[in-house]
C-alpha positions as CSV (number, residue, x, y, z in Angstrom):
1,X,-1.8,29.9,5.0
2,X,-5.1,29.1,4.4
3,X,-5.8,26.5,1.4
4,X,-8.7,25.5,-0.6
5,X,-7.8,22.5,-2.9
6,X,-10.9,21.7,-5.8
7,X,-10.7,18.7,-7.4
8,X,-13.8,16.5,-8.4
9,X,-12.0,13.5,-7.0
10,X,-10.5,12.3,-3.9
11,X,-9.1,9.5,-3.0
12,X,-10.7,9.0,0.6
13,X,-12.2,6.9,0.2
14,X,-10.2,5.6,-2.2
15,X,-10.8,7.3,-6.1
16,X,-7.4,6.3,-7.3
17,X,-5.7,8.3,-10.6
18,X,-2.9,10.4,-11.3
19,X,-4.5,13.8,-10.9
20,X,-5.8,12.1,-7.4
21,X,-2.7,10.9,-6.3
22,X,-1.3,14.5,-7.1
23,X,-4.2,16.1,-5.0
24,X,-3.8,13.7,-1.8
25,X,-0.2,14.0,-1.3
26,X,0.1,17.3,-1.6
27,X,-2.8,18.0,0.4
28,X,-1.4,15.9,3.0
29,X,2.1,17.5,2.7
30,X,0.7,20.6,2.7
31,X,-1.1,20.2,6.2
32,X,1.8,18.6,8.0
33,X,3.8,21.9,7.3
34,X,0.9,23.2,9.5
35,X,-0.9,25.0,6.7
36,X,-4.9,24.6,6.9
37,X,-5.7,22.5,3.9
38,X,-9.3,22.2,2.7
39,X,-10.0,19.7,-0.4
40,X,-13.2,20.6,-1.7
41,X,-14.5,17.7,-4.1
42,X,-17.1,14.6,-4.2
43,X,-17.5,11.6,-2.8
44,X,-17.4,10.0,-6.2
45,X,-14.7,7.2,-7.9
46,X,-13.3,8.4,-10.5
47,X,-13.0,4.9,-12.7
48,X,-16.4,3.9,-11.6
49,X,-18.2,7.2,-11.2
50,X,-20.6,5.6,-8.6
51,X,-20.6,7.5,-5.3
52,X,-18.3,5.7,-2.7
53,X,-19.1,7.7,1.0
54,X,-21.5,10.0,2.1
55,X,-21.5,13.6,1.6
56,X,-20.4,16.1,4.4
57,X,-17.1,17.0,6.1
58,X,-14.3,14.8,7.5
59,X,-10.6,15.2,8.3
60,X,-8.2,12.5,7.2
61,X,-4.5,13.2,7.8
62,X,-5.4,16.8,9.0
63,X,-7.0,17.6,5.7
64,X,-10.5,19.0,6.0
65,X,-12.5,17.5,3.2
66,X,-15.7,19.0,1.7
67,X,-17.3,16.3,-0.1
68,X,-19.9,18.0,-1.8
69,X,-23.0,16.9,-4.7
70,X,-22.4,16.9,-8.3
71,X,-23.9,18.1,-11.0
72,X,-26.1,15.3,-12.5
73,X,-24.9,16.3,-15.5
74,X,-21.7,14.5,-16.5
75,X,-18.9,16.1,-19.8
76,X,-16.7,12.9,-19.4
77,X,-14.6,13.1,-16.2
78,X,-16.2,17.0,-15.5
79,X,-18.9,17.7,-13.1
80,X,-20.5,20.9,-11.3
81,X,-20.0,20.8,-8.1
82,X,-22.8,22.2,-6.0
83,X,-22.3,24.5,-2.8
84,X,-18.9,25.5,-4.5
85,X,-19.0,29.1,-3.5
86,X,-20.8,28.6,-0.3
87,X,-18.4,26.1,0.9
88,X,-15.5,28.9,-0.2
89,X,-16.9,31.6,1.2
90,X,-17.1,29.4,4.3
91,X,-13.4,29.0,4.1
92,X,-12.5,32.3,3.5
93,X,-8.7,30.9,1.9
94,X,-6.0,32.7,0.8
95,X,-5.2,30.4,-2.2
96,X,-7.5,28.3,-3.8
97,X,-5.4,25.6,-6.0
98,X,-8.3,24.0,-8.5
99,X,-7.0,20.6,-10.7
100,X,-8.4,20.0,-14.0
101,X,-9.8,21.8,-17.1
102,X,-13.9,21.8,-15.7
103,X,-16.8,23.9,-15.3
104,X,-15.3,24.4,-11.5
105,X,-12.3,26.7,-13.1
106,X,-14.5,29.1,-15.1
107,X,-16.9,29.9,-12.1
108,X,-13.1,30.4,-10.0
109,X,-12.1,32.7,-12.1
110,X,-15.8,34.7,-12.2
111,X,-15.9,34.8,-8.1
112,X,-12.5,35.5,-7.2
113,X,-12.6,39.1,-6.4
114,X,-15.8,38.9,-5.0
115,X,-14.5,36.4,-2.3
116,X,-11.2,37.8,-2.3
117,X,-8.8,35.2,-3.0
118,X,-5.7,34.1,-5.4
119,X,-6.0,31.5,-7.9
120,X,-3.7,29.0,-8.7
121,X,-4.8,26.9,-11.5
122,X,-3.4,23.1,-12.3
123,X,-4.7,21.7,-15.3
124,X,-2.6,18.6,-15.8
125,X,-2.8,18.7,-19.8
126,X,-6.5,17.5,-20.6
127,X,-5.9,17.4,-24.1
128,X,-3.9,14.3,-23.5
129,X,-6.8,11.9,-22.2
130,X,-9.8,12.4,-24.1
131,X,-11.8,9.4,-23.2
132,X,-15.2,10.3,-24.4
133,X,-16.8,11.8,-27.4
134,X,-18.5,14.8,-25.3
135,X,-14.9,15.9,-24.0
136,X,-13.4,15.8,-27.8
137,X,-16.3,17.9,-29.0
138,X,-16.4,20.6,-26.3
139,X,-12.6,20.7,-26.1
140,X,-12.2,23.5,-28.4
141,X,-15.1,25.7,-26.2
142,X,-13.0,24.7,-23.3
143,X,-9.8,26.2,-24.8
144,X,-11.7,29.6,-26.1
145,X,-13.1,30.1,-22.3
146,X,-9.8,29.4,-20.9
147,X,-8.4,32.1,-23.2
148,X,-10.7,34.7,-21.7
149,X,-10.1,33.6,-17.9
150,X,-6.7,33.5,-17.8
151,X,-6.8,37.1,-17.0
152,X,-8.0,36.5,-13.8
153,X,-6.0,33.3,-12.8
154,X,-2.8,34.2,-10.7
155,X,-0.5,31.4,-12.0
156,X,-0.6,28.3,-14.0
157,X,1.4,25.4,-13.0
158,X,2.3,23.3,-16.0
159,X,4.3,20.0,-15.7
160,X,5.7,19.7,-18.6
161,X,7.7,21.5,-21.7
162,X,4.5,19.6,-23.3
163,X,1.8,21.3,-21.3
164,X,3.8,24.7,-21.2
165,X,3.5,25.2,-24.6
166,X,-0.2,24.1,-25.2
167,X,-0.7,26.9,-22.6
168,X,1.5,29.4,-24.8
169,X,-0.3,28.8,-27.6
170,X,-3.8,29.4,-25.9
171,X,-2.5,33.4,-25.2
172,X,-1.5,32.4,-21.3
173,X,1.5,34.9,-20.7
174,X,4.7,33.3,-20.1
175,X,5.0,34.8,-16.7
176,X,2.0,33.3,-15.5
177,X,3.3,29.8,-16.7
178,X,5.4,27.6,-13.3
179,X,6.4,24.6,-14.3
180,X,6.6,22.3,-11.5
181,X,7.3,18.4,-12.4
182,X,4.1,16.9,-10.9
183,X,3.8,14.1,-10.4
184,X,6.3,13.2,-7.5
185,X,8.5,10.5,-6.1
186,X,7.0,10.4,-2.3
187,X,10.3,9.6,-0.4
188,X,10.0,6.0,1.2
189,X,10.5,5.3,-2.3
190,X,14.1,6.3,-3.0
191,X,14.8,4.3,0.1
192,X,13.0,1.2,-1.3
193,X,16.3,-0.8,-1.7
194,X,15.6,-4.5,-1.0
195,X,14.8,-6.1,-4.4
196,X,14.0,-9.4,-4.9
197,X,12.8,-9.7,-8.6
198,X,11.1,-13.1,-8.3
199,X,8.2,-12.0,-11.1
200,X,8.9,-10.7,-14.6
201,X,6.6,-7.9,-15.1
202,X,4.5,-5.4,-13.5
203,X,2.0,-2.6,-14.6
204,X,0.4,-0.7,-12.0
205,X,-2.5,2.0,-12.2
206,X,-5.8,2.4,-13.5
207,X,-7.3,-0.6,-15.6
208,X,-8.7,1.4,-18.1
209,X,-9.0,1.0,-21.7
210,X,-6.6,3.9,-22.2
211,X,-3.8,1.9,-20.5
212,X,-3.5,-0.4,-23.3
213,X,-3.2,-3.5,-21.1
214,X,-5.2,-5.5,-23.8
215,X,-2.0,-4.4,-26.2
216,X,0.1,-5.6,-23.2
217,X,-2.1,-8.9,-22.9
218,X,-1.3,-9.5,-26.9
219,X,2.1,-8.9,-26.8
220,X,2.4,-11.5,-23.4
221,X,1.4,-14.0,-26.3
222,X,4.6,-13.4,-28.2
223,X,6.9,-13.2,-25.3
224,X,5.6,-16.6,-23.6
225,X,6.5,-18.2,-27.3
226,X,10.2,-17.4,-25.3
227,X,10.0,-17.4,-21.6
228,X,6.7,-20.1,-21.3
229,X,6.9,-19.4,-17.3
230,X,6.2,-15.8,-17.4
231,X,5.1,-14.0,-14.4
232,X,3.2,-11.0,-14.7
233,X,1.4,-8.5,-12.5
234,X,-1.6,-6.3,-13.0
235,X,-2.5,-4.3,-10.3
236,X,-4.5,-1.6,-10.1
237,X,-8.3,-0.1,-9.9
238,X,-10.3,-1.3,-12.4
239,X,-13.2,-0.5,-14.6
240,X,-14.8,-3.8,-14.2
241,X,-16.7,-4.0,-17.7
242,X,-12.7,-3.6,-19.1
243,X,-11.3,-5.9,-16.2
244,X,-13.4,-8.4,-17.5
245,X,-12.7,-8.1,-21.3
246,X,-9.2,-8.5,-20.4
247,X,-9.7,-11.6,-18.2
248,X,-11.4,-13.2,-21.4
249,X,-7.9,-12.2,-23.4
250,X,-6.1,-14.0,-21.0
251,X,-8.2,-17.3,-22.1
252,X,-8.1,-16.6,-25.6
253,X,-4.6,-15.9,-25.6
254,X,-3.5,-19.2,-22.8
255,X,-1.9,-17.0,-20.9
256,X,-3.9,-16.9,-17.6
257,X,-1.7,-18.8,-15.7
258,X,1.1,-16.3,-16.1
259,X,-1.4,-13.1,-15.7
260,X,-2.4,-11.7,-12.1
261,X,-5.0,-9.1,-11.6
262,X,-4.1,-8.4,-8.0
263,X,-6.8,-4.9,-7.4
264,X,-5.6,-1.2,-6.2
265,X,-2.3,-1.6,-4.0
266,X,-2.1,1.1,-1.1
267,X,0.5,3.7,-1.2
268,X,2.6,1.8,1.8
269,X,2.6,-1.4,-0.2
270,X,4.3,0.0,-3.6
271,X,7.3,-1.0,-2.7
272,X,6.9,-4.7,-1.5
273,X,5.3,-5.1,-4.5
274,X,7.4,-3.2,-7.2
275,X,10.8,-4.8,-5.7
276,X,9.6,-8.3,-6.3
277,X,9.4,-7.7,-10.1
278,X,12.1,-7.3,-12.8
279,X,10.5,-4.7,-15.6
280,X,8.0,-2.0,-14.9
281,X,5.5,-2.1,-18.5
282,X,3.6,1.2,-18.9
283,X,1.4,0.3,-22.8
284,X,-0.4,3.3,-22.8
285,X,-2.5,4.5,-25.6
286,X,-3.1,7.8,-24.6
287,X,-1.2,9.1,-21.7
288,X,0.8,12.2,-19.6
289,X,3.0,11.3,-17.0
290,X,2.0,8.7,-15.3
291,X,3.2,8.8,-11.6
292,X,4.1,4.6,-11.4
293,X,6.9,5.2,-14.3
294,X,8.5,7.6,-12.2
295,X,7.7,5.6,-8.7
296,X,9.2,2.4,-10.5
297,X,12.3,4.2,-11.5
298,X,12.8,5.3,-7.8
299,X,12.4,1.5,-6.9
300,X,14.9,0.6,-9.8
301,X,12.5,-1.3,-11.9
302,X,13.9,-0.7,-15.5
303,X,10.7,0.6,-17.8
304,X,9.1,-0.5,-21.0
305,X,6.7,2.5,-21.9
306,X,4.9,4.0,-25.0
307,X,5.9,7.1,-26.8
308,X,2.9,9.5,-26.1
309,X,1.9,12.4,-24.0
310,X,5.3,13.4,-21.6
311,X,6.3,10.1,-21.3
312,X,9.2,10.9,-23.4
313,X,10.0,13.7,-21.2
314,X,10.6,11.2,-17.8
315,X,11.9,8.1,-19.7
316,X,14.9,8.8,-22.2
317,X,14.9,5.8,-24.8
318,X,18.2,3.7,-24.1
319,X,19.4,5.5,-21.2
320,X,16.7,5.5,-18.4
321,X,14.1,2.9,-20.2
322,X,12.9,1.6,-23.9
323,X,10.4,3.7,-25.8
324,X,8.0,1.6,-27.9
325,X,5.2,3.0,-30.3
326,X,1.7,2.9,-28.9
327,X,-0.7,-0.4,-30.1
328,X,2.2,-2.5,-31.5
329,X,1.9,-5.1,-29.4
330,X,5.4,-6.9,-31.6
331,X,7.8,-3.7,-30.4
332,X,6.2,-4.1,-27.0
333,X,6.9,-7.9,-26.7
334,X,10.4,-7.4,-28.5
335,X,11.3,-5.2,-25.3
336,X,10.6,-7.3,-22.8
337,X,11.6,-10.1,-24.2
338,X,15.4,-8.0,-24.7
339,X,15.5,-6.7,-21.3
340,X,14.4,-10.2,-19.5
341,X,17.1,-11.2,-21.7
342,X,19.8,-9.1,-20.7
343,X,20.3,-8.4,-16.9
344,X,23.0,-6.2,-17.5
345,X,20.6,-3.8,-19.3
346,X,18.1,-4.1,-17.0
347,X,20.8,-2.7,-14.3
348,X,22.3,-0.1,-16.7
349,X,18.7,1.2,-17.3
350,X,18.2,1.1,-13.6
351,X,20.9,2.9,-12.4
352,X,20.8,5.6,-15.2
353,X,17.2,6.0,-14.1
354,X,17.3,6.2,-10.1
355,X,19.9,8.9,-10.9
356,X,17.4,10.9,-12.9
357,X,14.1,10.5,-11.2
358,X,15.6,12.3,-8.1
359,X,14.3,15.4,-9.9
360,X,10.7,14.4,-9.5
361,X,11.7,14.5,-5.4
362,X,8.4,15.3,-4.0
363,X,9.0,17.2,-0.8
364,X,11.1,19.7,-3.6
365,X,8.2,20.1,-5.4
366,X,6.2,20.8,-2.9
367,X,8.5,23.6,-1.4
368,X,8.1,24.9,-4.6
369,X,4.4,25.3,-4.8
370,X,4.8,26.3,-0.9
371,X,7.2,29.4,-2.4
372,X,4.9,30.2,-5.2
373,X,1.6,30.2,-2.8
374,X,4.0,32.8,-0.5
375,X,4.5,35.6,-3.0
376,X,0.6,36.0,-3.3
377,X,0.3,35.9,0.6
378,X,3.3,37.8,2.0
């Protein structure tokens, strides 16, 4: 088959996030089942929005990437993306899989039969992560024109019970509703079995404001009041005007000894570095399903995460992690303090959780997607 992948961001060169993480791997899975996988998208970072390589074509484990010019107008995360069509038409695909609630879906769904391909559309819940007033006030515009495409998309792939039934309720037919549990586990990680917890706690992922890591930085303060040696891990990319606010926190708080801001981690090094800690902290304010919960679990991290989005979908409170309420930075530090405490716990939540997240398996997701893509080609 012939694949056309459109996302805004990629991650070569490196524009690290959940809905890139999602693109890359299966891109990459997708082309070593000898399937011709284009990514069309930008050469932009996602946390910084500043361009990161030049424009043009490359091939990075036997993906072709387009990286085309945006728009210069921005609607938070959304851009245009110019040459779209050309570039299509170029590629001549027989599915084109496009990520994300933008601009990019509604011209999709206009040129379709014109350039005579299926459509699979992946929206990954944008009514989750609102980061900017622009994207709250033309969410309800976005909703309305999605109404009126749907028609002409061929499948929707939700990830979530969540996601399936903000789709319902926007008039998307059931039978054009896949769920398909993005994101995945890649499989080195089930096999990541040498631990040796010699730090407390990790969070890994974007440093954004979203994350809550200043709500994580606050509650640190209450749990060093108990463990004064405290070993903690940020690691991540980072929006450096909220890298540095946090940085201050650790001052004001005296906790910078015990904090380490330790930059993005590459996808082979996830597992040195989740194995050497004891409790996986996800303190999101406003979140889906973030792919380091699930990536911890397969590690056997326990996890301390926030009740919002899907999270409660992937981490059952008392069984496979703790649920705390979002911006209370007392239930947060309560948590952690009970599971540092309690090593039996921690294991019970471990091994309760490595049983469950074999659902999120990636290679059977992608065989998934690989069966729906084959009833529109075959």
């Amino acid at each position: 088959m012939r694949i056309a992948i459109v996302a805004p961001y990629y991650p070569w060169p490196p524009s690290i996030g959940g809905v890139e993480t999602i693109v890359r791997t299966t891109a990459m899975e997708l082309a070593k089942r000898g399937h011709e996988v284009h990514v069309i998208t930008t050469p932009f970072d996602v946390v910084t929005m500043r361009q990161v390589s030049p424009y043009g074509k490359e091939e990075k484990d036997g993906v072709i990437i387009h990286k085309l010019k945006p728009g210069s107008i921005r609607i938070g995360y959304a851009r245009l993306i110019h040459g779209l069509k050309e570039t299509i038409r170029k590629i001549s695909p027989d599915i084109v899989h496009e990520h994300n609630l933008h601009p990019h879906l509604f011209q999709l769904a206009k040129w379709k039969k014109d350039l005579k391909y299926k459509l699979i559309a992946q929206p990954h819940y944008p009514v989750i992560e609102l980061d900017f007033l622009i994207q709250k006030i033309l969410k309800p515009v976005a909703e309305l024109g999605l109404r009126y495409i749907n028609k002409d998309v061929d499948k929707f792939i939700a990830h979530t019970n969540l996601e399936r039934e903000w789709l319902l309720s926007l008039d998307v037919p059931e039978n054009k509703i896949e769920i398909i549990r993005f994101p995945g586990v890649p499989p080195p990680l089930f096999s990541c079995v040498d631990r040796n917890p010699a730090k407390d706690i990790i969070y890994l992922g974007r440093i954004v404001e979203r994350k809550g890591l200043h709500v994580l930085l606050r509650a640190l303060y209450f749990v060093k009041q108990t463990y004064k040696d405290i070993k903690v891990t940020i690691a991540g990319p980072a929006d450096p005007l909220y890298l540095s606010k946090l940085k201050t926190l650790t001052n004001n708080y005296g906790i910078s000894a015990n904090v380490s801001f330790t930059g993005p981690i590459a996808e082979e090094k996830k597992c040195a570095i989740l194995a050497t800690h004891k409790v996986f902290v996800q303190p999101s304010l406003k979140d889906y399903t973030p792919v380091t919960i699930l990536e911890a679990q397969a590690v056997g991290l326990p996890v301390v995460a926030t009740k919002v989005g899907a999270i409660p979908e992937i981490v059952e409170h008392g069984k496979t992690g703790i649920l705390v309420n979002p911006n209370d930075e007392k239930g947060l530090a309560d948590a952690i303090t009970l599971l540092l405490a309690n090593e039996d716990l921690r294991q019970s939540l471990s091994n309760n959780a490595k049983r469950e997240v074999v659902k999120f398996d990636f290679i059977k997701l992608i065989d998934r997607l690989e069966d729906l893509y084959k009833m529109f080609t075959s």
